[in-house]
C-alpha positions in Angstrom: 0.0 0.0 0.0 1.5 3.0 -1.0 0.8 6.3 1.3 0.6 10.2 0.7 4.1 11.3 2.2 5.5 15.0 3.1 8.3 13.9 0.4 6.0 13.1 -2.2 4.5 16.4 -2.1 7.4 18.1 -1.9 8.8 16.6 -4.8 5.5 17.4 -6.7 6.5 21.1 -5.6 9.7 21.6 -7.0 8.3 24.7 -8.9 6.9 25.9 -5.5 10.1 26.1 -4.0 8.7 22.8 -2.0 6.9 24.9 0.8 3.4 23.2 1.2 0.9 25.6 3.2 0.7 28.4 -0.2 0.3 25.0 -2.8 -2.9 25.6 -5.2 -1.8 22.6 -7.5 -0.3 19.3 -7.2 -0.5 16.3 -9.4 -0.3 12.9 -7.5 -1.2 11.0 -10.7 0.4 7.6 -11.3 2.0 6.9 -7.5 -0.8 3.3 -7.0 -2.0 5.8 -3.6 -4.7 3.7 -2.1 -6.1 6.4 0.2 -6.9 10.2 0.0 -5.5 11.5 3.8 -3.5 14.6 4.8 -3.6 16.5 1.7 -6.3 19.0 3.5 -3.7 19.8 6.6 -0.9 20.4 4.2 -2.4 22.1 1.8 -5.1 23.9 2.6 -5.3 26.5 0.0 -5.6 23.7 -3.2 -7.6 24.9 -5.9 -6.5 21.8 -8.3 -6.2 18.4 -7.3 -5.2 15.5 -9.4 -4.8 12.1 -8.2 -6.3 10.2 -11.7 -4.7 6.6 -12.6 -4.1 5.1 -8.5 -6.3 2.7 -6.7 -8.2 5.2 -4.6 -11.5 3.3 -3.3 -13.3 5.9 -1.3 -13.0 10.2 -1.3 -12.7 11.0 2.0 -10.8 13.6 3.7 -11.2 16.6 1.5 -13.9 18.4 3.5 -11.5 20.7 4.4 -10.3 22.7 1.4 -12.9 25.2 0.6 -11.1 26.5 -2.1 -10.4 23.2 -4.8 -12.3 24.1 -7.8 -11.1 20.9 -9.7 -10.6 17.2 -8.9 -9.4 14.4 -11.1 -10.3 11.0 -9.7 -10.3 9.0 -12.9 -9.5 5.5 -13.2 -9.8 4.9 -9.4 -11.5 2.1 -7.8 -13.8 4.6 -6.7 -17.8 3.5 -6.2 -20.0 5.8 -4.2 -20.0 9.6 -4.9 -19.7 11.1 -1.1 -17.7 13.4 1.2 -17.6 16.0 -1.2 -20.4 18.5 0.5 -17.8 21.1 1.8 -16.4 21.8 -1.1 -18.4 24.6 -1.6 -15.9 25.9 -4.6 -15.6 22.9 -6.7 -16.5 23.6 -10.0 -15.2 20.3 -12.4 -15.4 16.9 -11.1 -14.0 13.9 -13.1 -14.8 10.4 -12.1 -14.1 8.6 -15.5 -13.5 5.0 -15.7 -14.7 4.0 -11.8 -16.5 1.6 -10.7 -19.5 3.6 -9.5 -22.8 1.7 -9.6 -24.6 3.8 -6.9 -26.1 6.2 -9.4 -28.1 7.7 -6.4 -24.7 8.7 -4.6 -24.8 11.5 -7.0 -27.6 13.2 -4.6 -24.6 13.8 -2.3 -23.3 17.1 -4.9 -26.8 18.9 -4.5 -24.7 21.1 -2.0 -22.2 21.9 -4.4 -23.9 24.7 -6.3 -20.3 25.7 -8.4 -20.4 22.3 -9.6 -20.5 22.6 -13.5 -18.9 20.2 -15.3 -19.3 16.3 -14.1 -17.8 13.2 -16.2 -18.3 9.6 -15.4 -17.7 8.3 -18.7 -17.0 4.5 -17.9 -18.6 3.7 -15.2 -21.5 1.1 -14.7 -24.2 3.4 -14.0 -24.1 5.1 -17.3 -25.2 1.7 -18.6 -28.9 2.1 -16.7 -31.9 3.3 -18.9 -32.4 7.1 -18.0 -28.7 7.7 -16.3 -28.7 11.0 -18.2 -31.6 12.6 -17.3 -31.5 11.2 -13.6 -28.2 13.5 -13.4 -29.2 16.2 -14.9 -32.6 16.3 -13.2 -30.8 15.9 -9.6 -28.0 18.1 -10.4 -29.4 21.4 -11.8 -26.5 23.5 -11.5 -24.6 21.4 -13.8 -23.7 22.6 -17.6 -22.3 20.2 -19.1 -22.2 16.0 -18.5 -19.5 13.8 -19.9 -18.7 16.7 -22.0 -21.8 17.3 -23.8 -23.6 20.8 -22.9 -26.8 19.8 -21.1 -30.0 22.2 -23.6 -32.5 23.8 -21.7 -35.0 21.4 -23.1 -33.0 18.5 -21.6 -33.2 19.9 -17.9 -37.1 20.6 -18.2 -37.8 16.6 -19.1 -35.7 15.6 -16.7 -37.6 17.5 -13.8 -40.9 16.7 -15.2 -40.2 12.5 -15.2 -37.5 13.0 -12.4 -39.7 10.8 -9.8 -40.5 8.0 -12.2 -37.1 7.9 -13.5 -35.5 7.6 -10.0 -37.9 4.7 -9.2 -36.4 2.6 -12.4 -32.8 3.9 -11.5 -33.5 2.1 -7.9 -34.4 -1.2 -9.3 -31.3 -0.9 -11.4 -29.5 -0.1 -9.1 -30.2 -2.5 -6.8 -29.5 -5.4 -9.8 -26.4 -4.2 -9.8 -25.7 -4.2 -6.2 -26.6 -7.8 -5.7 -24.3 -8.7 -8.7 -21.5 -7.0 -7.4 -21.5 -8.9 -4.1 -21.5 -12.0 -6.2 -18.6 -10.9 -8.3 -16.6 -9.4 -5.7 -16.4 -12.7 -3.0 -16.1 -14.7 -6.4 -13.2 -13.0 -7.2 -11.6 -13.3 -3.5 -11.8 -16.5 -3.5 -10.9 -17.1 -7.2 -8.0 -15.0 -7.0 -7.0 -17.0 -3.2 -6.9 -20.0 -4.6 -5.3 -19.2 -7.0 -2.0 -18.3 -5.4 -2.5 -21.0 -2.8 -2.7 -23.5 -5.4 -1.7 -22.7 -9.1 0.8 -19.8 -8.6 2.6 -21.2 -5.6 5.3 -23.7 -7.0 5.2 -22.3 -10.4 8.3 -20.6 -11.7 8.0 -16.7 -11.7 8.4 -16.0 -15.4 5.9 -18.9 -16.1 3.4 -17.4 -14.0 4.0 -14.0 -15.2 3.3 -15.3 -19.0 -0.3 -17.2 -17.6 -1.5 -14.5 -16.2 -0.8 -11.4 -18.6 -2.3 -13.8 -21.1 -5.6 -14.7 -19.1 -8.7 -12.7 -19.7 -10.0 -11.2 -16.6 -13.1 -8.9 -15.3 -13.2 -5.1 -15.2 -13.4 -4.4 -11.0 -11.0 -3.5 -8.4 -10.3 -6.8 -7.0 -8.6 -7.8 -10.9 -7.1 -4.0 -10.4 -5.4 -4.8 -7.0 -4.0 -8.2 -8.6 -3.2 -6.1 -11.4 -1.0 -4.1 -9.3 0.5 -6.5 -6.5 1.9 -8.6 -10.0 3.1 -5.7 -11.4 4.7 -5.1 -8.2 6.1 -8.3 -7.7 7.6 -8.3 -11.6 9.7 -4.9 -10.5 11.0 -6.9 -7.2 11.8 -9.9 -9.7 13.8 -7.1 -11.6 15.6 -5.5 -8.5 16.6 -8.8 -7.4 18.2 -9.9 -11.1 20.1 -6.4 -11.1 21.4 -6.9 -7.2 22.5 -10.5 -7.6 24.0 -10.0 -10.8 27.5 -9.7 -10.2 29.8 -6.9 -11.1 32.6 -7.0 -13.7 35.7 -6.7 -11.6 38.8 -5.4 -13.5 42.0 -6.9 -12.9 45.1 -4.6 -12.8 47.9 -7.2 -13.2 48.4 -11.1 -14.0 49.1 -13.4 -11.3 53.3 -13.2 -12.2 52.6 -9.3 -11.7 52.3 -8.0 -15.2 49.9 -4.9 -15.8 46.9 -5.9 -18.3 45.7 -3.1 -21.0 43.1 -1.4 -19.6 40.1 0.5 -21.4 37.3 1.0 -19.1 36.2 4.4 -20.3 36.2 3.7 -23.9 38.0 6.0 -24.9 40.2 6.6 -28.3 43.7 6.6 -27.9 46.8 6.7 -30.2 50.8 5.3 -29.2 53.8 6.6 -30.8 57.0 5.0 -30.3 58.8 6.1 -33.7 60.9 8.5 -31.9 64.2 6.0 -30.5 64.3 7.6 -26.9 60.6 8.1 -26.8 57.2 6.6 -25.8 53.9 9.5 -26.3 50.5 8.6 -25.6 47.5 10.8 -27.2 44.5 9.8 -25.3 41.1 11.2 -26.4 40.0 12.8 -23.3 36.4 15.0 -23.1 36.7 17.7 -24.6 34.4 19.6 -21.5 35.9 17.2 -18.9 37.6 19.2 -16.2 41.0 18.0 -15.8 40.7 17.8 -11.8 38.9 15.0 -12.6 41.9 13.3 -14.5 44.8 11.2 -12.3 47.5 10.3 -14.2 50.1 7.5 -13.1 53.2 7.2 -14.9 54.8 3.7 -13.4 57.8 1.9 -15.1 56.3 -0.2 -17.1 52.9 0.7 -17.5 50.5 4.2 -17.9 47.5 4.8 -16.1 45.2 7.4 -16.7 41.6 7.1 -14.6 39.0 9.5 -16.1 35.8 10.2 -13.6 36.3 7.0 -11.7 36.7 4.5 -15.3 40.0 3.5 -15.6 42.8 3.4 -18.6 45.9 1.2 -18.6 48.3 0.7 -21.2 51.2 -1.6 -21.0 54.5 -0.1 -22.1 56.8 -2.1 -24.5 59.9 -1.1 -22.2 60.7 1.0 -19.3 60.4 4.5 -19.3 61.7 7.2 -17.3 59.0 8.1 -14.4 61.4 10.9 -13.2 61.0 13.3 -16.7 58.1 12.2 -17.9 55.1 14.9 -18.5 51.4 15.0 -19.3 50.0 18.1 -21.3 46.1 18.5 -22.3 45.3 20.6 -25.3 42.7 23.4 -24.6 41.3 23.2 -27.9 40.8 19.2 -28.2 40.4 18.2 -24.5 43.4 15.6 -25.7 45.6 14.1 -22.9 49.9 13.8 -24.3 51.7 11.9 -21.9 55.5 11.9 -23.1 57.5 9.7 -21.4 61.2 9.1 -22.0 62.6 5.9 -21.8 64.7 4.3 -18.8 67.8 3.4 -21.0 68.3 6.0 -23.7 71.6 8.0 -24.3 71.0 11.6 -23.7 73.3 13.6 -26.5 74.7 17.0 -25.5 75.5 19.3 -28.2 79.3 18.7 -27.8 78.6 14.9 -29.4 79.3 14.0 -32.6 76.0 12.2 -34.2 78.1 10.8 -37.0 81.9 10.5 -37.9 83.4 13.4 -39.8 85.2 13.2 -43.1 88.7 12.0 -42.8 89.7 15.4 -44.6 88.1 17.9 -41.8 89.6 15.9 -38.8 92.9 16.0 -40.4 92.4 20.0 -40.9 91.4 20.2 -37.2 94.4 18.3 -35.8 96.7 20.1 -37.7 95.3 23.4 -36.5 95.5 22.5 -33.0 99.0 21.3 -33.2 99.8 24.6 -34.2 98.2 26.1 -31.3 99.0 24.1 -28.4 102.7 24.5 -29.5 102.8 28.8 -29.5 101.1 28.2 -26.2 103.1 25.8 -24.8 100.4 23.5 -24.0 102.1 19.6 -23.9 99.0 17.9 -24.0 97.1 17.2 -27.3 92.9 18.2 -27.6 90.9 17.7 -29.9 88.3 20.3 -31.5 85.1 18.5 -32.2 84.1 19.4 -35.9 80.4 17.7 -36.8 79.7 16.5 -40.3 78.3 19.6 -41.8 80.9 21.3 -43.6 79.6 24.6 -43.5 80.4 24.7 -39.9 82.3 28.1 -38.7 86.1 27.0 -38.0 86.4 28.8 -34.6 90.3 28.2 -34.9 90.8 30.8 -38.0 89.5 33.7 -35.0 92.8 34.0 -33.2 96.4 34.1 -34.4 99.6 32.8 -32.8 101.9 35.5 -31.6 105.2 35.3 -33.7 108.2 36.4 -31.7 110.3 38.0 -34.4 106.8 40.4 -35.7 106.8 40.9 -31.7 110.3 42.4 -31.1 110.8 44.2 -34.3 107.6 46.2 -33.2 108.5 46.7 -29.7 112.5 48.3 -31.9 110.2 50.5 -33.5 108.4 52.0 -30.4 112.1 52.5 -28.8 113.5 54.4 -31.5 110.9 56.9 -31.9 111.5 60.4 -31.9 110.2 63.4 -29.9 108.0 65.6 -31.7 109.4 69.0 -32.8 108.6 71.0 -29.6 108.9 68.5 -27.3 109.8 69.7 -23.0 110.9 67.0 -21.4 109.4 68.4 -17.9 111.6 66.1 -15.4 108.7 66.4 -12.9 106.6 64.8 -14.9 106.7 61.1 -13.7 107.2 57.8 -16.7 104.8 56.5 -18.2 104.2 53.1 -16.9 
């Protein structure tokens, strides 16, 4: 049995900023509620009320909202029109597809003099001879009946045969009520034996098939069974989801290898054409916020866990944890993880990548021979020329310092003359 909570109508007034007491609509359609109760203490300014499609049997507890103008009871288990006197504003009522067979309940709305507009389409009192102008002769204030406009001319025949046509609704009526008795402890005890005999060892799925392809009886009894099958099918569902059991991803193998990974689905691209080099393109969201990435860079493997899903790749050799880097492109969303590997040769500039020509190394041995010897340097070293020949020779910049150019310039400053006019002021100190 499903109940009228405070959550439920909260939830139902979302656009109400979920406050309760100033709530003029709510729609409890759908929810299988079995009984109308505290709406009137929570609500008490309601001017629409809809609560079609559950298995309400009785309206009861509304006396108090003297302000709904609308109620929507449709396809209810509802049978007897009642409780509805205080409702002095209620202007549309709508009992379609009920099971109302007390045609005289209708009495009960004389009190309601806003009530206009009254549907009970479906029902089994519109099958008795006379059911429209019984209702329109009862209820005068109405204007329209299962959506057709009641004339003038219709109101004035039903007044005039109003008492001989309530004496054959009676009689009807009471048919009816002795048939319903029949059919409702037939179907108890139908429906009982049933599931103490037939449904009890069969398997669920078989039962489910027998019985959604049995005809059955319109009334509320099928209804309830109706529902409590329905109910038990969701459970069946629940059950199949809880029990089944999880895919569990495995990080490594038993002998402690890591296993390729690709949880999220994502697209992803490995490069190892570069010789010192592994770089991983993974196709990240392009609106994923990066806090939301952690990226683990181990020796030999990559792991990159996106929301919670995780990515594992298992690198071909070991990589350098130390300089490796992860970059994410702000136009793409793209994750680059470069990652250097653990034995590669780092080159410095000062390394030849090749041999040079035999010509070039004798050019630059020669050179240096000459240099270490002006400078006196006893040890040989080498100047390291790379293959391209158009490299600047650093060892044409400087010249060797020739003694004989030396002294015969240092004779030249000594024998200089004065310059015609020339003191030689002897308190003038030397030039050092």
């Amino acid at each position: 049995m499903v109940q009228i909570t405070v959550e439920m109508v909260r939830k139902k007034a979302e656009h109400h900023e979920r406050l309760l007491a100033p709530l003029e609509e709510i729609a409890l359609h759908q929810e299988n509620i079995e009984k109308i109760e505290f709406l009137q203490d929570w609500c008490p300014k309601l001017k629409i009320l809809l609560m079609q499609s559950n298995l309400i049997a009785k309206i009861e507890n509304l006396n108090k909202l003297k302000h709904l103008t609308y109620l929507n009871l449709a396809l209810n288990n509802i049978e007897i029109i009642e409780n509805l006197e205080r409702c002095e504003s209620l202007q549309k009522l709508d009992l379609t597809l009920n099971f109302i067979g007390e045609i005289v309940s209708v009495e009960n709305l004389t009190d309601n003099y806003n009530l206009e507009n009254l549907y009970l389409t479906g029902n089994p009192c519109t099958d008795y001879d006379n059911y429209r102008d019984f209702v329109i002769g009862t209820l005068p204030q109405l204007s329209t009946l299962d959506g057709r406009e009641i004339e003038r001319s219709d109101r004035i025949k039903a007044l005039q045969n109003l008492k001989v046509i309530r004496s054959d609704i009676l009689f009807e009526q009471e048919n009816y009520r002795h048939q319903r008795r029949k059919q409702k402890s037939r179907l108890q005890r139908d429906i009982q034996s049933k599931w103490d005999n037939e449904y009890k060892d069969m398997d669920p799925e078989e039962r489910n098939k027998k019985f959604w392809a049995e005809k059955c009886e319109h009334a509320p009894e099928v209804r309830y069974e109706i529902e409590h099958m329905r109910q038990l099918k969701l459970k069946s569902y629940e059950t199949e989801e809880k029990t089944e059991e999880k895919r569990v991803y495995k990080l490594f193998a038993p002998d402690g290898r890591p296993f390729n990974i690709n949880q999220a689905k994502l697209d992803f691209r490995f490069y190892d054409s570069e010789p010192d080099v592994y770089v991983l393109d993974l196709a990240v969201y392009k609106h994923l916020d990066t806090s939301l990435l952690d990226i683990d860079v181990e020796p030999n493997y990559v792991r990159v866990t996106v929301k919670g899903k995780i990515f594992q790749l298992h690198l071909p050799e070991e990589v350098d944890t130390t300089n490796s880097k992860a970059e994410r492109s702000q136009t793409t969303g793209h994750l680059l993880v470069t990652m250097p590997r653990a034995n590669a040769t780092i080159r410095t500039p000062s390394e030849p990548k090749s041999e040079p020509n035999k010509q070039a190394q004798l050019y630059s041995e020669h050179k240096t021979s000459d240099c270490q010897e002006s400078l006196g340097q006893s040890k040989r070293e080498y100047l390291e020329i790379g293959p391209n020949d158009n490299a600047l020779d650093f060892t044409k910049m400087t010249q060797p310092k020739s003694s004989a150019k030396y002294s015969e310039t240092r004779l030249k400053l000594e024998l200089k003359q004065p310059t015609p006019g020339f003191v030689d002021d002897p308190n003038v100190p030397d030039l050092i």
